[in-house]
N, C-alpha and C positions, 0 to 999 in steps of 0.2 A: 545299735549296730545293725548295719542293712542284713535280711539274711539272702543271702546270693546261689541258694542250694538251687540244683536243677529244675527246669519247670516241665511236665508232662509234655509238651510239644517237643523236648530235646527228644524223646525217644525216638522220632520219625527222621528219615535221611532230607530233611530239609533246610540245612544249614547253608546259604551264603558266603560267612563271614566265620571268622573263628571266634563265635560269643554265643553264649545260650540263645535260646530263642526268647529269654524275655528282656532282651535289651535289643537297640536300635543300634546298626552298623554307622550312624549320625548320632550325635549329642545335640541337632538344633532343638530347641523345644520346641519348634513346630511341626514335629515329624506326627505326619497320622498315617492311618490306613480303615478305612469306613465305606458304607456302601449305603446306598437312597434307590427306593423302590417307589413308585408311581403307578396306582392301581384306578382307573377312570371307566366308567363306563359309555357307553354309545349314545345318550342321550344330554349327557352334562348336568344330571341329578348330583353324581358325586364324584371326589377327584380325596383318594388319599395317600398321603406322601407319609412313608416311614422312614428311617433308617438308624444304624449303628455304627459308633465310631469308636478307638481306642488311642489314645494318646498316650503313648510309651515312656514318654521323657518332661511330660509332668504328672503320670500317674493316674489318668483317668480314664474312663470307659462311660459312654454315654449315649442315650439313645431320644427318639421321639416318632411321636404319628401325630399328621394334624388331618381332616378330613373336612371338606367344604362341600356343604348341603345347604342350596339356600343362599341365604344371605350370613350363617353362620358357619365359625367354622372352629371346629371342638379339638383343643390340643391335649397332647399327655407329653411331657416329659421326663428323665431320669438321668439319674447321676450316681456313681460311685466308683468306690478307689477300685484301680485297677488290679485284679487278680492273677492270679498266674497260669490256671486254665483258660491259653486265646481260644479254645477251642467250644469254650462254652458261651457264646453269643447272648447274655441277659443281663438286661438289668433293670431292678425293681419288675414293674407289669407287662416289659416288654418283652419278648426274644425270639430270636431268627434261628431255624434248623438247618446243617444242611444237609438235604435227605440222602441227593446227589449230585455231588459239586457240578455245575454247569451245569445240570440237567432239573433239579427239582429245591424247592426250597420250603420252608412251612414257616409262617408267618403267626405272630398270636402277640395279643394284647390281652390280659385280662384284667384291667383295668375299667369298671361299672360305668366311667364317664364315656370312654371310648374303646371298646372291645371289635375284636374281630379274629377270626381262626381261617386263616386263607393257606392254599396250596397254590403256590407259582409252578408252573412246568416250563421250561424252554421250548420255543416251537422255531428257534435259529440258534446257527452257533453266535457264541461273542465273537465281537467285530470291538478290537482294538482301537479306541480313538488317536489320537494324535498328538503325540508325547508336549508336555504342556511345560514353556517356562516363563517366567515372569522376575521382572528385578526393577528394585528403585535406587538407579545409579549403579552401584558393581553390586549390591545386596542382594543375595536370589531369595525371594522373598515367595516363590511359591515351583514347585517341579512335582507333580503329578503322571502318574503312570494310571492310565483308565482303559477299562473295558465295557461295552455295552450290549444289554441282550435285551430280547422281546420274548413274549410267552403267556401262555395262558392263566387265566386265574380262575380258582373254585374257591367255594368257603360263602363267610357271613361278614358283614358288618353292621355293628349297632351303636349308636348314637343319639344325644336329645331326644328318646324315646320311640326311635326308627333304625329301622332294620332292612338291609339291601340283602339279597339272595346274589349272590356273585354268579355266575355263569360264565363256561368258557367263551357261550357265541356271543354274550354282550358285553363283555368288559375286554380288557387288556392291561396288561403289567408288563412297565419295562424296567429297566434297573443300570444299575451303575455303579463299578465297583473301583475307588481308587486309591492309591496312597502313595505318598513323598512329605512333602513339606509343603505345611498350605499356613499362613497365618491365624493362629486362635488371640485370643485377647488378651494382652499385655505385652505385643508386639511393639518394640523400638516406634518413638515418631521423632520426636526431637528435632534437629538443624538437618538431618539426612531426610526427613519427610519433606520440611522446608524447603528446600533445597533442590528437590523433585516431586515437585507437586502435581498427581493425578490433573490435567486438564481434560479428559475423557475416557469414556471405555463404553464399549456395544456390541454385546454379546447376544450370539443365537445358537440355542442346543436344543437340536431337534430329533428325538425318536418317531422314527413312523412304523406302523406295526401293519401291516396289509395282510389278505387272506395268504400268500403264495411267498412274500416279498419282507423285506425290512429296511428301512431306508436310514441314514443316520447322517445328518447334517448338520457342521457346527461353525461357526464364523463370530471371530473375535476381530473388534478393531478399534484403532487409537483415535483421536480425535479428529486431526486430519484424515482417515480412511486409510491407514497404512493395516494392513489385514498381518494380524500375529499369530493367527490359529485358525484352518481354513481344511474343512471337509467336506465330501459330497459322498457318501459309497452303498452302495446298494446290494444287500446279501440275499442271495438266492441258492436254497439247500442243492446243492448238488453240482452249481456251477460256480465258478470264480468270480471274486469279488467284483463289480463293476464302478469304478470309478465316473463320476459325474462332472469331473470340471471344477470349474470354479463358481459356487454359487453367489448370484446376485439377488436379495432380498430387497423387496418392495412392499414396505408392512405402512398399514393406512393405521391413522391414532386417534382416537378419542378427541375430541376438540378440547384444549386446555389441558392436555394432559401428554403422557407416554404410552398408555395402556393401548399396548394393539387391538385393534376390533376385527381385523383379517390380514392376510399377507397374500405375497406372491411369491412364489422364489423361484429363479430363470435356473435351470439345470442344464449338463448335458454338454457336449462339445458343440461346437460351431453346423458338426453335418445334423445331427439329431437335437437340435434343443427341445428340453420339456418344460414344463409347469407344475412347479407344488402350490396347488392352493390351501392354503390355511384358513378354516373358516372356526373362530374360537366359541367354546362351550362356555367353560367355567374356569375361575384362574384362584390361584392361592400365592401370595406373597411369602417368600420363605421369608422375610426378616419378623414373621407373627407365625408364634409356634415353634416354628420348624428350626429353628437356631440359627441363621443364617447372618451376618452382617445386613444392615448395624442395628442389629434387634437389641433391644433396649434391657429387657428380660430374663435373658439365657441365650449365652452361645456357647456350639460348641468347643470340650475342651477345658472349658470352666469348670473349678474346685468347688464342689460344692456340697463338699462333705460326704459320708459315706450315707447307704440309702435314701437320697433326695428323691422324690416325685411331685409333682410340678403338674394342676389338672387347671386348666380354664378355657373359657370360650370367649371369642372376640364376634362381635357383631360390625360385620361387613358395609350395613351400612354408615356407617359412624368414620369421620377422617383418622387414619393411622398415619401421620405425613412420614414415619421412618420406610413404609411400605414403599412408598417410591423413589427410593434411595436403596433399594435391594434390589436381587431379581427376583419374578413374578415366574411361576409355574402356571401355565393354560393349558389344560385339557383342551385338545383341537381334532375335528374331523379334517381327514385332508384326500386330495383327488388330487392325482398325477396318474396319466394316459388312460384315462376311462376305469381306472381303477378309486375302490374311497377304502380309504386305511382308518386309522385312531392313533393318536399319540400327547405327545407332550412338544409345545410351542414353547421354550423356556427362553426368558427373553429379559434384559437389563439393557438399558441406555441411562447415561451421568454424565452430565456435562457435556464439554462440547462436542459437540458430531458433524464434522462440513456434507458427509454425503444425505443426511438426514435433515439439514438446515438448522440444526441445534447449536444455539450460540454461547451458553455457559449454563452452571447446575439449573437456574432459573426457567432455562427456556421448554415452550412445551408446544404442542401442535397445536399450529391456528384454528 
């Protein structure tokens, strides 16, 4: 018999819905709520991606860090049943504090393969993304509610027998926190996938973190170029949000490949246009490590018993062909108006793309 007695978060006036806090006001089983932090530094020695997620309605909590140094890039992940304290952020060698909400956070791995003890500070407020839906045929197969911040980072990371000194002046950490209903693995395919079958998708999510400034840019779109999800806004402590227009991306690729090597992206209204250039450091593939579709591995989400942890490293130079069938996280230095920022170039294109010349999964730059 389930036991259903109240769980520690009911004590607080944060109720929604008329149900404890440890059930979902949704019965989809794809309901999450999880958060990916992006700690990179100025040079593109190192780029490491953490996060935590909790799945309410198959009963899971689970976490990972991958860090890419090199040509290699060292992952840790974890798994376990979902507990009834949300309020304690861990699992197995991972766990997230928060010291204070919006404002500070403590980051720790102690895990011998990849360890690290970092402080996140906010140096903007979050800036709200752009309420996210997604459906195959009438199926709402993903609705996401996201926030995003920038801020500094202190601490250590240590890895394949090397160790980074974090600094607030050379690194930067941005993060992202979201939850609704996203697909985890043993999502419906059947005659309704058939039926509606993905012919493209091209996606750009961009944090830019500048000394005064924070910029946050995201642009989703279908095959034919019809744009589903379309940001440009620019946060400045003290003054009101500045919206950018409609941005237009110009990203050069790899020959043979998808892999951005620099972009451009057209900002700005018609009286002021600007320029973000993007010039890429270092990149990590979430579908290696990080749980991401269609990692082969571990995604998140998945049952995988109670105290799973999950340590190996993939060597970068070596073909992963699922890597290019996910999106790819870049560490990117960027310059817009005589200013140079740091962020995250996060970036997927599948199949067909007409404003890109991409003519089905196959196709890749000449």
């Amino acid at each position: 018999m389930a036991d259903d007695r109240p769980v520690p978060l009911d004590e607080y006036p944060v109720h929604q819905v008329p149900l404890s806090m440890k059930h979902m006001a949704t019965g989809d089983r794809n309901a999450y709520d999880r958060c990916i932090f992006h700690i990179l530094d100025y040079k593109g020695r190192a780029l490491l991606i953490l996060g935590l997620g909790v799945y309410p309605n198959v009963g899971v909590i689970d976490a990972y860090a991958t860090l890419r140094t090199g040509d290699s890039l060292h992952a840790v992940r974890a798994s376990d049943a979902l507990g009834e304290d949300r309020m304690r952020l861990e699992v197995g060698p991972l766990r997230i504090e928060v010291e204070e909400p919006l404002g500070r956070l403590r980051l720790v791995s102690r895990d011998d393969s990849l360890s690290y003890d970092l402080t996140w500070t906010a140096d903007f407020p979050a800036l709200w993304e752009p309420h996210h839906l997604q459906r195959r045929g009438d199926r709402l197969t993903l609705e996401g509610r996201r926030f995003v911040q920038a801020g500094s980072v202190e601490g250590f990371v240590r890895a394949g027998g090397e160790e980074f000194r974090v600094t607030a002046g050379e690194w930067t950490g941005t993060r992202d926190r979201s939850w609704g209903v996203r697909p985890i693995p043993g999502e419906e395919g059947g005659r309704l996938a058939e039926e509606h079958p993905t012919e493209g998708f091209h996606w750009i999510w961009c944090p830019v973190r500048f000394e005064d400034r924070f910029l946050m840019v995201i642009v989703q779109e279908d095959a034919d170029g019809y744009r589903t999800l379309n940001d440009a806004t620019l946060v400045r402590p003290g003054h009101r949000d500045r919206q950018l227009g409609w941005p237009q991306p110009e990203i050069t690729y790899r020959s043979g490949t998808r892999h951005p090597e620099r972009a451009l992206v057209h900002l700005g209204d018609p009286r002021k246009p600007q320029e973000l250039e993007v010039e890429i450091l270092t990149s990590s593939p979430l579908a290696l490590g990080a749980g991401y579709p269609p990692a082969d591995d571990w995604q998140h989400g998945t049952w995988r018993g109670r105290g799973w942890t999950d340590r190996r490293t993939y060597d970068l130079t070596e073909a992963h062909p699922l890597a290019g069938y996910g999106v790819t996280d870049h560490a990117a230095r960027f310059r817009l108006d005589g200013r140079v920022g740091h962020g995250i170039f996060e970036h997927g294109s599948f199949g067909r793309h007409d404003p890109s010349g991409f003519t089905d999964f196959n196709s890749v730059a000449p």
